[in-house]
N, C-alpha and C positions, 0 to 999 in steps of 0.2 A: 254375661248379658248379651241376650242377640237384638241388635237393632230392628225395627220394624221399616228399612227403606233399604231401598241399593246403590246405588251409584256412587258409592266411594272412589271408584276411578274418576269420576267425572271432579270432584271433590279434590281429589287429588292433583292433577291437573292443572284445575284454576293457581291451586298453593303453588305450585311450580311454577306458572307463568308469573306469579303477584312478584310488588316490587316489595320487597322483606325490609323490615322496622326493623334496625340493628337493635341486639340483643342488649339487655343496660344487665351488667354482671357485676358482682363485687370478690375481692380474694376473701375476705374475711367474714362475708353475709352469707345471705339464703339464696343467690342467683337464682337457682330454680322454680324462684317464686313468679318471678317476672319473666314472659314470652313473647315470641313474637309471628311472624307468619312460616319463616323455616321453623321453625320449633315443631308447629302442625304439622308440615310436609314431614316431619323426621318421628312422628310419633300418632300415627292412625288411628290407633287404639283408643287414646283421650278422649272421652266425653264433652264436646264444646259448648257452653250453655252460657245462651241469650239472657241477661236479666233483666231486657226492658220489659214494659206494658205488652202485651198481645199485639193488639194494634200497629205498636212500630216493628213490631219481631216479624210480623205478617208483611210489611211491606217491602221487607228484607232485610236478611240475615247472611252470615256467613254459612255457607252449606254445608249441608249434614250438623247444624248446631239445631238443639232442641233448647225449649224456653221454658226458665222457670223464672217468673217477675219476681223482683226481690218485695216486691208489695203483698207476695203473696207469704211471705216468711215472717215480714215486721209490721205494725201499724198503729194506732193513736198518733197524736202528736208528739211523743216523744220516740217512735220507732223503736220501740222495745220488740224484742222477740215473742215469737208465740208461745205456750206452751212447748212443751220439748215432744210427746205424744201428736200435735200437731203437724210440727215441723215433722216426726219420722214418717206422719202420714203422706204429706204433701209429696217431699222428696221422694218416697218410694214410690209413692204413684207416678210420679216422674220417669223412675228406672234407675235412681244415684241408691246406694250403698254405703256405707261406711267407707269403704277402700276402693270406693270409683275415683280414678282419674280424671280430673276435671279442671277443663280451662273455662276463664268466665271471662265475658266481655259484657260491657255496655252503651250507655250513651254521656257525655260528660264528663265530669272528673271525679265522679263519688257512688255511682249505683254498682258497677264490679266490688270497689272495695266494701261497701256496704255487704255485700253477699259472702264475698270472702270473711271478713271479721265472723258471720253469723257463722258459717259453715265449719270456721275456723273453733269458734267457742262448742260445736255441737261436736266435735271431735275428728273430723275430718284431716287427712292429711296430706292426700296425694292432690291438691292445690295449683291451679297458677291463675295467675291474671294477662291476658291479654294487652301489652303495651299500646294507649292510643285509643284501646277501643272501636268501636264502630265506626268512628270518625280516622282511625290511623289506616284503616283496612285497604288495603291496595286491590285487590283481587274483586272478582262478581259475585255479585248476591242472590239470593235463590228467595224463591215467597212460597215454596210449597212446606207444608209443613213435616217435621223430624218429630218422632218419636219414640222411645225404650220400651221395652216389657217391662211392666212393673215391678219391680225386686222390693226387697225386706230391708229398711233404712234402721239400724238400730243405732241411736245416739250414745256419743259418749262424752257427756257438758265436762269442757274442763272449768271451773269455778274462778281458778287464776287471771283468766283471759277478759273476765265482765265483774268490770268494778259495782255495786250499786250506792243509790246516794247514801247510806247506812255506813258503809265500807270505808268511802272519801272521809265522810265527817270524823269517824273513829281514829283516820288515822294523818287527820291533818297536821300533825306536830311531830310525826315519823322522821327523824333523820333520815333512814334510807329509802323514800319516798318520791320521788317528782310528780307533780300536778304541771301536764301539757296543755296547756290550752292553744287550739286549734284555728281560733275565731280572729279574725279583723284585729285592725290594733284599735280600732276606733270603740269595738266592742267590747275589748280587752280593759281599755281603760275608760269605760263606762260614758263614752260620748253616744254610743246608740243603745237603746236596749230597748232588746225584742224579747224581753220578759217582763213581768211586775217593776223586777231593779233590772240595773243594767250594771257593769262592772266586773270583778273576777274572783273566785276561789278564791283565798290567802293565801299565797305564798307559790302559785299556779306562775308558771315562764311561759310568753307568747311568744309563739311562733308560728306565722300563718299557713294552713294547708295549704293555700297558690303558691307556697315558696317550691313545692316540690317538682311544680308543670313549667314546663318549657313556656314563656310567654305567650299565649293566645291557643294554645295547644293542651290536647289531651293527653299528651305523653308527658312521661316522667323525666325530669333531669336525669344525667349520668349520674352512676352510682357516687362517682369521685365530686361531683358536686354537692349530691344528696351528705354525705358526708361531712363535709364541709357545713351543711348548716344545722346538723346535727351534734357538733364538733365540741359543744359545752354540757352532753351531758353525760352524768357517769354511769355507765353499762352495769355497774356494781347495783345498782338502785333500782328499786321497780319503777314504771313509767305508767300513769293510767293519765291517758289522753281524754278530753272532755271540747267539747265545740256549743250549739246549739240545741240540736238534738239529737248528735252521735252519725249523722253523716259526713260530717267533715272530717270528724278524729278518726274515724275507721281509717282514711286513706294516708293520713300520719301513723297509727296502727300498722298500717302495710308496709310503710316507708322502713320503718324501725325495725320491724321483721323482715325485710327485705339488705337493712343495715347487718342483723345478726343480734338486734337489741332482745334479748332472753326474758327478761320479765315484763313483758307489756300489758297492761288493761285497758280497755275502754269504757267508758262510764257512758253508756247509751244514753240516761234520762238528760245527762249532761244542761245547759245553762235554762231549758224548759222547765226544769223542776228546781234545781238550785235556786235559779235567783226569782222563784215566784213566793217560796220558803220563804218568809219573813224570820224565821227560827234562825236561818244559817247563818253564817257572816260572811261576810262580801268585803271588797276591798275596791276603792274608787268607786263607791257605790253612785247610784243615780235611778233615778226615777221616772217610767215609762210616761209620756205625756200622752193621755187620756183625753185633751180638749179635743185634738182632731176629729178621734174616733166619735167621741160624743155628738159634734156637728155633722158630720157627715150619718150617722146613725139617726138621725133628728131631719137631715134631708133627704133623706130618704122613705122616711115617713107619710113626707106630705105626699 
């Protein structure tokens, strides 16, 4: 693929002078997954791609990175995927391929990983995420716009990798099964609920996605910690992680893959669809309170 822009010396450059996000590696995981600003300097070649909104990508980016929004891949409220014919469209028009090299950053703690999981499930695998994100980025930013010649994105959905609610219910009584749950402990045990009910999956182990960020930060814990709080479950077992609506469990997703955890799902429709199902069963159940919204829907009236 030939880029449509030049300045890759200048590009280069910057990555040289920037002050480098140590690398979070593990002996026994996917190191590779997770990069940082030498990584770029060591590897030109890589595709860098923005996944915020237009808007912020336009106000600056790390240069030479082109933008593909992850809003543009997923959408309803439960951030499910597009069709797959979609998705090869979007991406190709982009310039990504099957076997494009790509690094992804964003903004927060959850829009890379979100992009990763998708790109991840459409069969992608030459992968990384940018440690930190936009916010870890040491180096200057550019606002002109980057762009690819458009290439032929042909998908290859691995079905292992995206649990659906059909999947969970079937196999809720699987010994080799774990159900991760992603969400607040407050959520988990049914003190808030931003659905119909509030509460968790049966038989689902919390563990919050903040555990994996450095306090007040975008970056990831060390591998050797991340470890550590993943230290109870068995690698023997599949893991299909669930949150709210599958942006927070993507970046436990990453975590676990990044660990070297081999059978992972993410269940996107995750607690938007579960606990609205009156059909399902739930556990520490509870019930959304309706009075606020009804009063304030009622003043807003007048």
């Amino acid at each position: 693929m030939k880029k449509v822009f030049s300045g890759f010396t200048t590009f280069a450059i910057i990555l040289l002078a920037a002050a480098f996000i140590p690398l979070n590696a593990g002996a026994d995981g996917d190191p590779g997954l997770l990069v940082n600003g030498q990584w770029l300097y060591a590897h030109p070649k890589a595709v860098v791609v923005d996944v915020r909104e237009d808007k912020a990508y336009m106000a600056g980016h790390i240069p030479g990175a082109i933008n593909i929004p992850v809003e543009s891949l997923q959408g309803g409220p439960d951030a499910v995927p597009y069709p797959v014919k979609q998705e090869e469209k979007t991406l190709g028009a982009k310039g990504l391929d099957i076997n494009s090299d790509v690094v992804l950053y964003g903004a927060g703690r959850m829009s890379a990983f979100r992009e990763f999981w998708l790109l991840d499930y459409l069969g992608m695998r030459n992968m990384h995420v940018l440690d930190g994100g936009i916010e870890g980025w040491k180096g200057q930013t550019a606002t002109a716009k980057t762009g690819l010649e458009p290439a032929l994105f042909k998908a290859r959905p691995v079905p292992s990798k995206y649990a659906t609610t059909a999947y969970v219910r079937a196999h809720l009584k699987n010994p080799g099964l774990i159900l991760l749950d992603a969400r607040t402990p407050a959520e988990y045990h049914g003190m808030v609920a931003l659905a119909l009910r509030g509460g968790h999956i049966p038989g689902a182990i919390n563990i919050n996605f903040q555990e994996n960020f450095h306090k007040g930060s975008t970056a990831l814990k060390p591998v050797a910690q991340l470890k550590k709080i993943y230290a109870g479950l068995d690698r023997r077992k599949e893991i299909i992680v669930y949150c709210q609506s599958g942006s927070r469990a993507v970046t436990s997703y990453f975590v676990l893959r990044l660990l070297g955890f081999k059978k992972v799902r993410t269940y996107i429709p995750s607690w938007v669809e579960w606990g609205s199902n009156e059909k399902l069963p739930v556990d520490e159940v509870s019930y959304f309170n309706f009075v606020p919204l009804i009063k304030m829907m009622k003043s807003l009236k007048k």
